[in-house]
N, C-alpha and C positions, 0 to 999 in steps of 0.2 A: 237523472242518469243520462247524460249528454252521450251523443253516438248511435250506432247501433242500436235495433233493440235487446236488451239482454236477457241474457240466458241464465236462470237459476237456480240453481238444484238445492232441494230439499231432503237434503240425504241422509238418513237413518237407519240405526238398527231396528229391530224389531221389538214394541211394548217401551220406544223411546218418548213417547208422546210423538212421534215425526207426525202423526194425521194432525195432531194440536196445530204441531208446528207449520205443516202444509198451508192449513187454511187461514192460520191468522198474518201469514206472510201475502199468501192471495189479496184479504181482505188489506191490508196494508200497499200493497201495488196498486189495486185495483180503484184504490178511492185518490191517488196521485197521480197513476199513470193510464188511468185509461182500461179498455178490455185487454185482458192478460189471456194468454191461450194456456190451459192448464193440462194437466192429466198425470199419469204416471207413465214412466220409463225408464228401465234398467240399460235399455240400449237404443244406439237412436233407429234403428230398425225397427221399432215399437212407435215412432213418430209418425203422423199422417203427411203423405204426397206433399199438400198446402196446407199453408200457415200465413195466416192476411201478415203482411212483409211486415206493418207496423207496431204488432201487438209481441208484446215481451213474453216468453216463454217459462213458465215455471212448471221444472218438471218434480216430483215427486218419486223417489229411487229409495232402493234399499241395496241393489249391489251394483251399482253401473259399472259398467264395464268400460273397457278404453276407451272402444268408440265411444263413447257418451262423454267420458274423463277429456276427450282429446276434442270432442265438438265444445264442450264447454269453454274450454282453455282457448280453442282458436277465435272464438266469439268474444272473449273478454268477459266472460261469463264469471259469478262467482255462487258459492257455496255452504248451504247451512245445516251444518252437521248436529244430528243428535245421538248420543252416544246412552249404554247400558251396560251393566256387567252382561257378558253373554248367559249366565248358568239364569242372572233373571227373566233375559229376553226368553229363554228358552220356556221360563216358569209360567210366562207373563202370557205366553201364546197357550200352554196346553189348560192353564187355570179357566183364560176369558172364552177362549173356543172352543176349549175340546180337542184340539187336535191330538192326534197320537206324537208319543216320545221321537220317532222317526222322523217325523214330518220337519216338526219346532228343531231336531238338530241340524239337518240338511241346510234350512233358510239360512238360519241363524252362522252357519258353518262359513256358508257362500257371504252371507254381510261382512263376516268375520276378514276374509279373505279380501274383499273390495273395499270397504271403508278405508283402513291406514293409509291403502292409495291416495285417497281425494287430496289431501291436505298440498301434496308433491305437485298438483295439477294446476291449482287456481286457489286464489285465495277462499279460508277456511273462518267463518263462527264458530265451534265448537260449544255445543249445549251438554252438559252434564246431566242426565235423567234425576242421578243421586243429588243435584241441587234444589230441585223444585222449581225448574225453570218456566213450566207450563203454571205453576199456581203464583206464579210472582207479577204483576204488572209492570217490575222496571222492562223484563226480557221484551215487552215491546217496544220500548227505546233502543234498546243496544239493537235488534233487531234492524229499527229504521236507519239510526248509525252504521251501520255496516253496510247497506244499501243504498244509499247517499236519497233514504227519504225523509220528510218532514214534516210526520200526520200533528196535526193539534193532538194535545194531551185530551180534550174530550174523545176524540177519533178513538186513540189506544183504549180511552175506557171502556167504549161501545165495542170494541174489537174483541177486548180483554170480556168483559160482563158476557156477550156472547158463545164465549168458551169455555164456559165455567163447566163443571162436571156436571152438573144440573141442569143444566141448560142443552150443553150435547147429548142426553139422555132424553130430555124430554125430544131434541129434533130429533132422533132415530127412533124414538116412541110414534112419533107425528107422520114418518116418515115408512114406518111399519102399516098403522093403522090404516094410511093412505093407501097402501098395495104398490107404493114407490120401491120397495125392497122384494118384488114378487108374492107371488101366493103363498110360499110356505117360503120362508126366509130361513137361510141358515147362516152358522157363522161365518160362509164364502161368500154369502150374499153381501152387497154393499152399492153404497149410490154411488151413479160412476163420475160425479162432480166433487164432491167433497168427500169419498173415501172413509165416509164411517159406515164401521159394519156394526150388526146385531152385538149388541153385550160389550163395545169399544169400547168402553170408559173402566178402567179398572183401578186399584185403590191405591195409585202411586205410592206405594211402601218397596223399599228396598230391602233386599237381603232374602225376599218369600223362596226362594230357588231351596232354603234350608227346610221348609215343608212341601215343597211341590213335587221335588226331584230324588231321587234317592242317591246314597252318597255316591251309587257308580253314576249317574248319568250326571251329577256334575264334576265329578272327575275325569270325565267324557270331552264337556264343553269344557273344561278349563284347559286340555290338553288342545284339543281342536280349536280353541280358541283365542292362545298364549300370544301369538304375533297381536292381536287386536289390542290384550292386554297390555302387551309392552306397549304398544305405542298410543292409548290412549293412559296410561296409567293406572290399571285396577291390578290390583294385588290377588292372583289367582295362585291359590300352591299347584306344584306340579304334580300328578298321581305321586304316589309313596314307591318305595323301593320294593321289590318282591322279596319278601325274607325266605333264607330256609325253612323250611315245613309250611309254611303257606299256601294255601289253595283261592284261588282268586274267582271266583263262581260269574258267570254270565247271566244263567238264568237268573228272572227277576228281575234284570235291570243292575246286576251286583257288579262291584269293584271291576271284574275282569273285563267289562266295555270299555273299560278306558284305555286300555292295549289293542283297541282292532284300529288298524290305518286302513289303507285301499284295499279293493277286494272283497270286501266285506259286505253284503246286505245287512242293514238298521236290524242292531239286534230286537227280541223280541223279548217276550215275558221266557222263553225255551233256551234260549242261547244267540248265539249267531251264526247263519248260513252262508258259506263262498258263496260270491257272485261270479265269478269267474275261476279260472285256472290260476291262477297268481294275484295271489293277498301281500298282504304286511301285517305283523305283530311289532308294536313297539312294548317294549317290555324293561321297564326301570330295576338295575340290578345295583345291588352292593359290591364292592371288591370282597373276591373270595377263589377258592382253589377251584377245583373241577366240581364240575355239579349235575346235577338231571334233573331238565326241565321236563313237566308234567303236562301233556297238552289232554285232556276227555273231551273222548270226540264221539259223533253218531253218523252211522251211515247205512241208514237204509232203504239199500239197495238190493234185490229180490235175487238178482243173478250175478253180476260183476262190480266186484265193490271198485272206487278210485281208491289209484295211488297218491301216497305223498312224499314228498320229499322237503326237504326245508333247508338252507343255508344260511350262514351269517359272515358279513365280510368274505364275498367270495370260497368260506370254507363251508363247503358240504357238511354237513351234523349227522342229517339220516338220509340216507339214499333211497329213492322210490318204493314204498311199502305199502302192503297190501292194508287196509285200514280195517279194524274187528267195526262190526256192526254196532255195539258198543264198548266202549272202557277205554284204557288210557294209553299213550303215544309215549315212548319215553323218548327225550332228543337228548342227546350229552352236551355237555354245556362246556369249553374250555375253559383256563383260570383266567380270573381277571384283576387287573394290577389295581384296576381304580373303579369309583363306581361309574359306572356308564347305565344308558338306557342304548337296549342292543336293537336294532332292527334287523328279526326272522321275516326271512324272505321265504314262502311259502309256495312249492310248485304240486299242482294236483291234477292227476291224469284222469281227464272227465270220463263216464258211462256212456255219453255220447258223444259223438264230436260237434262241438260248436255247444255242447250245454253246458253253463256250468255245474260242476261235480256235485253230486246231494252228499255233500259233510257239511256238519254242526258242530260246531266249539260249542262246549258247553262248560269247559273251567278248565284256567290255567294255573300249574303251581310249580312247585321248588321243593326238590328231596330234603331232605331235612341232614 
């Protein structure tokens, strides 16, 4: 790689193999070019002051941001993308970690958003998770191809042989037992060189999102994560249409999450709570004449409940009303010619100023 030293991004969603892909990139620079400066960074704000001028940079991202997108590109820098259905990345995080449903959407939400970018930036590998690209030994050739390296075929097998699932299991077994992962290690714990954490290696099966997630939270990520879809190719359906007599339940984790946009705090196993004064509902309708939409809501508050008001296309529906402590919102729906997905604009007059208002959605429907 004549010029400059260059700059490489290692850029993944999340439960893409990106850590496979991190280090057997490392291990491949590293045995042609020399000490590589490595680590992770979403932004180059996350970079250190100095960097010895000669050693080539491979950064390890999951959402980089412009700066990062626009240091790359000016550097001549290039790109190697690994890609997942999001509803799996989502699956793949709360299955191996633990993490809560909230957590796995937000990441996954922001990669969603950042990835499509890369490709418009600097040139792009794109790795499929659904190919099996971390169990195949060719992906260390195309790998070096694309980097303009030329490890020997033993190289790629000792590269390869070292990142077998068995093998990264027993080095974070090694690397446990050591007390290199702290005293009591969790699943945030991880070595800060090679970026595997406690319980990494998980069972490269696709499609797990059908037992992980339940049908509302991945018709959650499939909405929040449709741009990603379009542009790398996965075949996500869009939430369903809300029929008449329909009730769309929040609690649980059910259908009705997949209608909260901004605004919103990460629903919970109860519903979902404003986080502010002004939310969004996207809500998937049929053509059909005039209707009442059903909003159940909770609010309690001991002395002064918030108001709410709601509009759609600049047309007011319900003008600021005082909210029951529990039971249901009726908003009048006008007709509509075709089917659309409406976006209710949601204004609520806080308890205090500067908090946001204590209302819970707790289920959305359609008068029959």
């Amino acid at each position: 790689m004549a010029g400059p030293a260059p700059i490489i991004l290692c850029a993944g969603q999340y439960g893409s193999a990106s850590t496979w892909l991190y280090n057997a990139v490392h291990a491949l620079m590293e045995a042609e070019l020399g000490p590589v400066h490595r680590q992770f960074a979403d932004s180059p704000d996350q970079l250190p002051r100095a960097v010895e001028a000669a050693a080539p940079l491979l950064l390890k991202t999951h959402a980089p941001t412009r700066g990062l997108r626009w240091l790359a590109a000016r550097a001549g820098g290039r790109a190697i993308l690994s890609i997942r259905d999001p509803r799996d990345a989502v699956a793949s995080l709360m299955a191996r970690f633990h993490f809560d449903y909230a957590l796995c959407r937000d990441r996954v939400e922001q990669t969603c958003q950042a990835l499509p970018l890369l490709p418009d930036a600097v040139p792009c590998l794109v790795l499929r998770y659904e190919d099996g690209f971390s169990q195949d030994p060719a992906t260390l050739a195309r790998i070096a191809r694309f980097l303009g390296l030329k490890p020997s075929a033993r190289l790629r097998r000792r590269v390869f042989d070292d990142l077998t699932p068995d093998a990264v299991r027993a080095r974070i077994a090694a690397m446990m037992e050591a007390g290199a992962l702290g005293p009591n290690p969790t699943a945030h714990s991880h070595d800060g060189t090679s970026h595997w954490h406690p319980g990494h290696v998980g069972d490269g099966l696709p499609g797990k999102f059908a037992t992980v997630l339940t049908a509302g939270q991945a018709a959650d990520i499939a909405r929040r994560g449709a741009g990603f879809a379009e542009a790398f190719g996965y075949a996500m359906p869009p939430p369903a249409r809300l029929r008449p007599g329909e009730t769309r339940r929040l609690e649980g984790w059910g259908h009705g999450i997949a209608c909260l946009g901004t605004g919103f705090a990460a629903p919970d196993a109860e519903g979902a709570w404003l986080a502010a004064r002004k939310a969004v509902l996207h809500i998937p309708l049929e053509a059909g004449p005039a209707g009442t939409l059903l909003l159940e809501v909770e609010t309690p508050a001991p002395i002064r409940r918030p108001t709410l008001s709601l509009s759609w296309d600049e047309t007011l529906l319900l003008p600021a009303t005082p909210m029951p402590a529990s039971g249901v919102v009726t908003v009048p729906l006008p007709p509509r010619a075709e089917a659309t997905e409406i976006a209710l604009r949601l204004q609520a007059g806080a308890r205090r100023p500067g908090r946001p208002p204590r209302l819970r959605l707790r289920a959305i429907g359609l008068s029959a």
